[in-house]
Each structure stands twice: as structure tokens, then as C-alpha cells.
N, C-alpha and C positions, 0 to 999 in steps of 0.2 A: 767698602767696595763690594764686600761681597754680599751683603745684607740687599745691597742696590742692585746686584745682578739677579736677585731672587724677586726681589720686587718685582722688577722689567718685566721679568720671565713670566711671574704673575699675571700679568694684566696683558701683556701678549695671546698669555693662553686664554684670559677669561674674553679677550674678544673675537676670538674665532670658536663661533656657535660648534657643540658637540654635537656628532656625526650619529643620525639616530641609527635605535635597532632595529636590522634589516625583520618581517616578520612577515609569516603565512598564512593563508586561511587553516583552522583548525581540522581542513581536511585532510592536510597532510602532516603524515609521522611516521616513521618507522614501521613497519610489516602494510604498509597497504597495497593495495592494487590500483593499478592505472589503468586504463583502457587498451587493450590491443587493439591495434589496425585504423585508430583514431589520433588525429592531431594531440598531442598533451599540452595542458594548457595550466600553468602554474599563476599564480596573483599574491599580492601583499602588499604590505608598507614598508615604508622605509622615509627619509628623509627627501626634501624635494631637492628634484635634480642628481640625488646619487646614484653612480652605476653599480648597476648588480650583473651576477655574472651567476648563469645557472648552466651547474652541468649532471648529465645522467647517462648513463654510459657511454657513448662515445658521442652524443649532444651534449655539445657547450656553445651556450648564446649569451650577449650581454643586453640591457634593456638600464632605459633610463628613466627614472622615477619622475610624475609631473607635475605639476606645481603644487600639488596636494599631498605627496608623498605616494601615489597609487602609484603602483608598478605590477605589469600582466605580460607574460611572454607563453610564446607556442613552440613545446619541441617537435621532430617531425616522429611519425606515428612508428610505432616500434611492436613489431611481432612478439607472440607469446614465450614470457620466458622469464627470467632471471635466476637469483636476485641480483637487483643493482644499488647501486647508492647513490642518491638525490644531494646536490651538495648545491647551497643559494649564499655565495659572498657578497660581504660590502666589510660596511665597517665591520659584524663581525659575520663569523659564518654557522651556518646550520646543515646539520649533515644526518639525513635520512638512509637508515639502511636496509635491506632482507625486503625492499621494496622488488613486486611483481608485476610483472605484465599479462594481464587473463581479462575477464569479463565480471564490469561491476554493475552492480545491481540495486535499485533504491526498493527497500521492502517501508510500504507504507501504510496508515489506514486508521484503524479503530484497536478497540480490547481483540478480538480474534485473532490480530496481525500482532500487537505488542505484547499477549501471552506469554510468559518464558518458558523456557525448557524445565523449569524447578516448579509452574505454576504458580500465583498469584499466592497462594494462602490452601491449607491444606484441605479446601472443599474446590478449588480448582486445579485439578491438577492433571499432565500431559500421561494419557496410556503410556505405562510403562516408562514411566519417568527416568526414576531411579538406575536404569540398567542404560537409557539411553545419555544419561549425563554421563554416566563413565565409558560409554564407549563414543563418547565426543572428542573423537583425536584428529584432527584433519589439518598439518602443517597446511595445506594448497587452498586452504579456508579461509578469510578475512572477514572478521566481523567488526565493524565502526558504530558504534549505539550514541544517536542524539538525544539531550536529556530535554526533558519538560519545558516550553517556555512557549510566549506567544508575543506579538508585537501588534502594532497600528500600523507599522511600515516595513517595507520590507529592508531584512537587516543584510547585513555582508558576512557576519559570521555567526558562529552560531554563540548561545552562552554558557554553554556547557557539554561536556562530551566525553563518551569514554572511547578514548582511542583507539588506534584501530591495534587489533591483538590478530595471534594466531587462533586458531580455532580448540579451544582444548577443553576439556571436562567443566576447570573454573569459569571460563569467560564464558560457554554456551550454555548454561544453566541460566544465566541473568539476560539471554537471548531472547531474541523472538523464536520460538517453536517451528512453526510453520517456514519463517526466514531461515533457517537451520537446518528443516528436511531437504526443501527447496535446494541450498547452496550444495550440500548429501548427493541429494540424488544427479543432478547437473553436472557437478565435480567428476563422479565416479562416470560421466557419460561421455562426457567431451574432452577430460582431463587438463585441463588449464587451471589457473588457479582463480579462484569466482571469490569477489569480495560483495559483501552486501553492507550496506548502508543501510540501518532501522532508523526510520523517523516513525513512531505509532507516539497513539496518545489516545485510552478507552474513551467511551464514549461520546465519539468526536463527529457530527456530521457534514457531508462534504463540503459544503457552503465554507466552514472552515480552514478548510485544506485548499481553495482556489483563489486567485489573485480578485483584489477589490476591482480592478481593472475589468477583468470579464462579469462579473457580478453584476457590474452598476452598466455596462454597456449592451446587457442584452433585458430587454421588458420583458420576458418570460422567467426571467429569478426574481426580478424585484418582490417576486411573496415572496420570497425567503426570507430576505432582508425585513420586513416588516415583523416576521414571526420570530426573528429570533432578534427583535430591537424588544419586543415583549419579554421576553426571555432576563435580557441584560438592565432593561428600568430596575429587577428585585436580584440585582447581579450580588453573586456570593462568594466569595474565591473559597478555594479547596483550604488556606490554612486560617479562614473564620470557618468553615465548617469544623472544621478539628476542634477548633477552640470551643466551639458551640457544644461539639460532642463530649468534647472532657469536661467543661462545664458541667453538662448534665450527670455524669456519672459521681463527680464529687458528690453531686446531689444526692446522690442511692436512687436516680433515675437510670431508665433504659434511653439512649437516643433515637430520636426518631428514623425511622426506615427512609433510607434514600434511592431513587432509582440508579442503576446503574450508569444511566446518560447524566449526572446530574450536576454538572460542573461546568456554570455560565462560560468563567474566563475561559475555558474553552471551547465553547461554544461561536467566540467572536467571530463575526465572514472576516475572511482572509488569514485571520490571527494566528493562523496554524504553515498557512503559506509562509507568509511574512517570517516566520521564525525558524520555521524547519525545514523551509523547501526552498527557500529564494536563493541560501547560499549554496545547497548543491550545485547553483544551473548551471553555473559555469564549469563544470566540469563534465567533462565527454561521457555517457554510461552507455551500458548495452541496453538496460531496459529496466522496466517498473511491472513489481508485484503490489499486488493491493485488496487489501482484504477490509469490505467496509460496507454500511447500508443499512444496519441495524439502528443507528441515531436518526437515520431520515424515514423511519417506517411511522410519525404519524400519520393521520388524515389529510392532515394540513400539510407535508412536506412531501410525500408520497407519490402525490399524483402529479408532480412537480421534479421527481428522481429522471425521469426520462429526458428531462433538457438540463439540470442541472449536470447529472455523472457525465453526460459526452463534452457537455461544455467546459468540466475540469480537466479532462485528459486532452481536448483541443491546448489549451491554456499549459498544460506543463510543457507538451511537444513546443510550442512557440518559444517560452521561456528559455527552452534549454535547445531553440534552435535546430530542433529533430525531428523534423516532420512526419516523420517513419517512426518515432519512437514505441519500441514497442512495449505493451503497456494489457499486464493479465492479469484480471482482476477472479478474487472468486465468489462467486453469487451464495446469498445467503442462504444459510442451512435451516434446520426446522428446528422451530423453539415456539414454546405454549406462549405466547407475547399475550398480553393484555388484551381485552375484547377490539379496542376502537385500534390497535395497528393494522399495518396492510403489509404483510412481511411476501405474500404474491403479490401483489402490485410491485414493489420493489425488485423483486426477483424478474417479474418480467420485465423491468425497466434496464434494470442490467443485462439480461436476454438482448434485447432491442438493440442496446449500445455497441452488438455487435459487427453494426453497419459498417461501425470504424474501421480503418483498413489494419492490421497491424494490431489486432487485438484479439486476447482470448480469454474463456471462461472456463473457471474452473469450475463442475457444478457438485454440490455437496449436500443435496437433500436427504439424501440416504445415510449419510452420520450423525444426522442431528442428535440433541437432547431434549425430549419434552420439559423439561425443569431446569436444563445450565444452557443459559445463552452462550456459555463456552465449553465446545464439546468437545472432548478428550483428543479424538482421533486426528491432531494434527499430523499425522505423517502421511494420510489419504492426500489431504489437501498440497501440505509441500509437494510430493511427488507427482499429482493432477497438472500444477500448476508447471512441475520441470517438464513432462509430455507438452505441454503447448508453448514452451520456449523451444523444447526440442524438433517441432514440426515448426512453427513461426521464425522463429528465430535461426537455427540451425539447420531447417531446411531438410532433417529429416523427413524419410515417409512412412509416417507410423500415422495410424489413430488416436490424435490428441484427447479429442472430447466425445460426451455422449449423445445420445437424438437431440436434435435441434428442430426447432416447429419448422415446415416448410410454408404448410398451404393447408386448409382445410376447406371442405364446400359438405353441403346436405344432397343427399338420395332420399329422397319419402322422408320418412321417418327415423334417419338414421348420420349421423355424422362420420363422415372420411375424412383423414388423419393424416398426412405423408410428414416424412422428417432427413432430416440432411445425419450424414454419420449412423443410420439406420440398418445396419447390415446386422443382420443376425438377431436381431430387434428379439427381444426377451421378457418375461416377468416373473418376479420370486413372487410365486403362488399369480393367483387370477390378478391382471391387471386392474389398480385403483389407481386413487383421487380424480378422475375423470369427471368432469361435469356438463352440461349441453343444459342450454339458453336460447326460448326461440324470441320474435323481435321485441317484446318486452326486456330483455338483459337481464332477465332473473335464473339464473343458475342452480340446477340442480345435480344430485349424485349420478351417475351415469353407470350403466352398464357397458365394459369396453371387453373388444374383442383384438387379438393379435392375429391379421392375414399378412402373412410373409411379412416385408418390415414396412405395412400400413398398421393401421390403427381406424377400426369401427366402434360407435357410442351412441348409445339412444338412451331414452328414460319415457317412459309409458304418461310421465306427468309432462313431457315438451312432447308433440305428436307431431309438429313442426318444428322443428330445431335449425338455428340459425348461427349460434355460436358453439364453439367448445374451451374448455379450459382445463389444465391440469397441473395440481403441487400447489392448486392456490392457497390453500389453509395454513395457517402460521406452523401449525403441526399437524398433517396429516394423520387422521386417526386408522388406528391400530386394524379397523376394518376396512377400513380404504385406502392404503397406503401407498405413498408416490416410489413404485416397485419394476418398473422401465426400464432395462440396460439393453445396450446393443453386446455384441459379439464381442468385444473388447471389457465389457463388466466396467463399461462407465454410464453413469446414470443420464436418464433424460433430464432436459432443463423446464422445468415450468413455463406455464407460455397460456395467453390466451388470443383467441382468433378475434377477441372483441376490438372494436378500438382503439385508438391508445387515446388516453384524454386530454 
């Protein structure tokens, strides 16, 4: 009887299907930040049809999982503060603690923006590293780092990730630098607790980072899409490169020199989206930094930056249902690039893209490196970039950024200059990189002059001058250099009066 009663019990149990495990987007753990002043919005799986029951501080809601197992609830939006504890039952339960409420932050882009605070390899390495790793202590700090990957579709989670920690010596060393001044300086201004989210991946250009959706729906990217289907016919992933490279060295060869951009799989349009960006949307932020432009400085992609960059920052704002989202990017800095780049072309395209409402530029011509397309002085840059969250975003009244091009027109032989953020208009030594072009569009060095905070330029070789431009050179050289600051000692932006193509 009783061998029979076990039996029963048996086959009882085995036909009532086990109750899955209740589970999260990998967004959520232990030390994050939530959004203040935003609906919260939690997601996962679970088994279909079971009820889950989420509670967080004195929100508790239940939601029922649907035919797929998908399960998505909204707590109501809760002011800055804690810690609380995020707690998600079913069959079993998950329990999130030392969770805050402050302002989170997506740091995104290319090598400039995914740089750590420990530097890449001992020929790149952040000013004064060493002293700023150990004084990386900021409990109010959250940093969440997604790892490498790329898709064909856009995925729900991500495949790898180091969670989110507090901000201390160990984990901001293997940081983003710049994501790390940034969160720094913010922190110490607003005092709430600012989490950042780093999705970087070096040499990556934007086409990459934007949904195949806006891509293929507007005729002015489709070059992109053509240049980089070249790219991927002689597609190489990053671990045959390796193999290629230990290969050769077995050999008692050197391996051959790679560019810095030089890594198809990540080169795919969208592939970057698809893996690093789709599963954030769903989640409420305050905003997006983004450091990036140096992958899109050929010929070929260059003169195509100007509808590409607005069309990816339109494309996030939708995704993630922000219309306002706000979104500060920093224009690229001065580096000796190869003859055939166009690193002013891109600079001004990022200029331009300031039409956007809700967006700012960081500009950083004056820290460049003639020889490291990664120049040491990322704490300029975090802090530039926390000034135009602190006026954009926070509504500060400070002077975020430096002269912005207004307007330019010709007098005789002479070019007028006016600029937006122009108070106090300044130059370390005689103002350079100036050039004036009359209607031919050939460009030359200019002699410029500082009246109050205009700007006059001629050159003896344009006797009619019709354009001006300045900061255009990949690196402005040591006799002409882009040397412009307003009253505030932040630099002008590059900019030219010509066209845009």
C-alpha cells in the first residue's frame, strides 16, 4: 500500500507542469538606480499566466504573465532617495537591495567614451590615473558596464554584463573615464545618486549604434549601408584576428599593423543597437552622453555625418519614447588622422546637429593629441559634458559651452564673424586656424582679428572672400592653432560658413 501511495503521488506530481522561474532583465540587481520623478517600469519572464507580485517601498502591484511568459508592470514614480528593496514573487522570489532613486544616465559611443579609468594598455593612459583610481570612492555612484556583443535583431537582454556596483577604486578603474568624471562632477552638484549605464565599444561608427528601421527608411543613409556591406564581404571577427596574430608570432613574425577602427563584426548597421541599446529602452533615464565620430571621419562617410548623427539621436528618443530626451554628445578632438579623413567635416556635422532641441556639445579641440586618438585629459571632457546637463537638464544658469558659429557675411575684403556663448571672446596668443574662401570654395589660412566678441579674417590670396571656416585640420598646427575661448575658458566649436553637403 504504501509503495502504491508513492506511486500515485508520483504521477500526480509529474502531471502538474513545474511553475517556472520568475526572472529579470539583467538590468536589474542590487546597488542600482532607478529613475526619480519617472514612472518605474520593471519586465521579465516567468511562466505563462503566473502572477507576480512586485513590491518596492511602499509600491506593491501584481501582473499577470501572458501567453508567452512575458510579464511588464509600472510602479508610480518615487522621488530621490533611499535605499529600498526591489522584491519580484512567484514561484520563487528575488530580492534587490541598497537600490536608489537619483538620475540614470546611458554613457555611450566609441574608444574615447569606453576608455577606462586604468587606460587601455600602458601607452594609453588617463592624466593622472593612478591617484584618481584610488580616490574613486563615491557610495551615491552606480556604475552598470555592458559587455561586447552585437546582433541582427534587436535582442531583450543583454549577454553579458557586469552589474551594477557602487562606485569604488576596483570597479572605476575598468570604467569609462570620461562616464566616471561626468557621474563626479554631477554627483557633487546636484547630490542625488546618478547611475550610468556604459554601452561603448572602440571603433565603432554610428550607423552601428542606430536601429536598421531608421537606416533603411530614410534615402539619405542608404550610402552607408552600401559602404559598410564592402566592409563585411572580407568580414573578420576580432577572435580570427587574434588567431591570425598568434599565428604569426609562433612564426618569429611581427603581425601586421591594424587600424584602430578595424573590427567588421562591429562595424554591422544596427548590430550595436540590436545588442546594447534595444534592451535599455525600456527603461525610464534622464539622459544620454556620447562620445563618438572618429569611425565616420572617411571621405565616404563624412559628408553623410550630418544626417546620419541627428537621425540616431531622433531614433533613440522614439525607442525609448522621450521625445525630450536629452542627449550630449562631445565633438571630436584634434588628432594627426591620415591624409584622406575629414575629422572638420565631422566636427562641423556635430556642430549642426545642434538644431536638436535638448541637446549639447561638448567641445574639446584644445586637449587634443597630435599622435593618440586618445587623449589623456578625460576629466575636461566628463566635467564639459556635466556644465550642459547642468544648464539642459537642470536648468541651471551657468555657461555651459564655448562660441558657437552664428552668422558670418564679407565687408571688402574682409570676413565678419559673430558667435552665440561669445562674451568675453579671447585667444591664447594671436588668434588661428581661421581660413576665408572666395566663390571658388578653396580655402585658405586667414589672418583674424578679436573686436569685442566678433571675429574679423582676410588673406591677401581671397581679395573677395565669400566663406570662412575654423578648427577644420585634423590637428591644427602649432602655428595656427584652434586658440578661441569665451570668458568662461571654454573653447570655440569648429564651424564652417560653407554649405553643408
Amino acid at each position: 500500500m504504501k509503495i502504491l501511495f508513492l506511486l500515485l503521488a508520483f504521477y500526480v506530481c509529474a502531471a502538474v507542469p513545474a511553475r517556472a522561474t520568475v526572472t529579470v532583465s539583467k538590468l536589474f540587481s542590487s546597488h542600482m538606480v532607478l529613475q526619480r520623478d519617472m514612472p518605474i517600469h520593471i519586465w521579465g519572464l516567468a511562466d505563462a499566466g503566473e502572477q507576480i507580485n512586485v513590491s518596492l517601498d511602499t509600491s506593491n502591484a501584481w501582473v499577470k504573465t501572458n501567453s508567452i511568459g512575458q510579464w511588464s508592470i509600472y510602479l508610480p514614480a518615487h522621488r530621490a532617495g533611499g535605499p529600498y528593496t526591489l522584491s519580484i514573487r512567484a514561484a520563487n522570489t528575488l530580492q534587490f537591495d541598497d537600490i536608489m532613486m537619483g538620475d540614470l544616465w546611458v554613457a555611450s559611443g566609441q574608444s574615447n567614451m569606453e576608455l577606462p579609468l586604468q587606460g587601455y594598455d600602458p601607452k594609453t593612459q588617463i592624466d593622472n590615473g593612478p591617484e584618481e583610481i584610488a580616490n574613486a570612492k563615491y557610495a551615491q555612484i552606480r556604475l552598470f558596464l555592458i559587455k561586447h556583443d552585437s546582433s541582427d535583431y534587436p535582442l531583450q537582454d543583454f549577454k553579458a554584463v557586469d552589474g551594477w556596483s557602487q562606485c569604488t577604486p576596483s570597479t572605476a578603474a575598468e570604467f569609462s573615464a570620461v562616464a566616471y568624471f561626468f557621474a563626479r562632477s554631477l554627483q557633487k552638484q546636484e547630490h542625488v545618486a546618478i547611475g550610468i549605464i556604459e554601452a561603448g565599444w572602440g571603433g565603432t561608427p554610428a550607423e552601428a549604434w542606430t536601429s536598421f528601421d531608421t537606416l533603411t527608411n530614410d534615402a539619405n543613409l542608404l550610402p552607408v549601408l552600401a559602404e559598410r556591406a564592402d566592409a563585411m564581404d572580407n568580414e573578420v571577427t576580432a577572435e580570427e584576428t587574434d588567431r591570425a596574430d598568434a599565428k604569426a608570432r609562433a612564426a618569429g613574425k611581427t603581425p601586421p599593423h591594424r587600424s584602430w577602427r578595424a573590427d567588421p563584426y562591429s562595424w554591422r548597421p544596427a548590430g550595436l543597437y540590436n545588442a546594447l541599446i534595444a534592451p535599455i529602452t525600456p527603461l525610464a533615464i534622464r539622459g544620454v552622453i556620447w562620445y563618438q565620430g572618429e569611425a565616420n571621419t572617411s571621405i565616404q562617410t563624412a559628408a553623410i555625418y550630418s544626417k546620419l548623427f541627428p537621425a540616431m539621436i531622433r531614433d533613440w528618443r522614439a525607442r525609448w519614447n522621450q521625445p525630450d530626451l536629452p542627449f550630449l554628445f562631445v565633438q571630436l578632438s584634434a588628432y594627426r588622422a591620415g591624409p584622406t579623413d575629414q575629422w572638420g567635416m565631422v566636427r562641423d556635422a556635430q556642430r549642426r546637429t545642434l538644431y536638436l532641441a535638448h541637446t549639447g556639445m561638448a567641445v574639446t579641440i584644445d586637449i587634443g593629441n597630435e599622435h593618440k586618438v586618445h587623449p589623456g585629459n578625460k576629466q575636461s571632457v566628463g566635467e564639459r559634458l556635466s556644465l550642459l546637463a547642468r544648464q539642459i537638464v537642470y536648468k541651471e544658469n551657468i555657461v555651459a559651452s564655448g562660441p558657437l558659429f552664428r552668422l558670418a557675411y564679407p565687408v571688402g575684403n574682409t570676413m565678419h564673424v559673430w558667435f552665440d556663448n561669445a562674451e568675453g571672446l579671447k585667444a591664447h596668443g594671436t588668434p588661428g586656424a581661421f581660413e576665408v574662401a572666395g566663390e571658388d570654395g578653396v580655402f585658405v589660412p586667414a589672418t583674424a582679428t578679436i573686436v569685442g566678441d566678433t571675429v574679423t579674417a582676410s588673406s591677401d590670396a581671397v581679395p573677395e572672400p565669400r566663406y570662412i571656416r575654423y578648427g577644420w585640420a585634423n590637428f591644427p598646427p602649432a602655428n595656427h592653432p584652434a586658440n578661441l575661448f569665451n570668458a568662461a575658458s571654454l573653447p570655440a566649436s569648429a564651424f564652417t560658413s560653407y554649405p553643408e553637403p
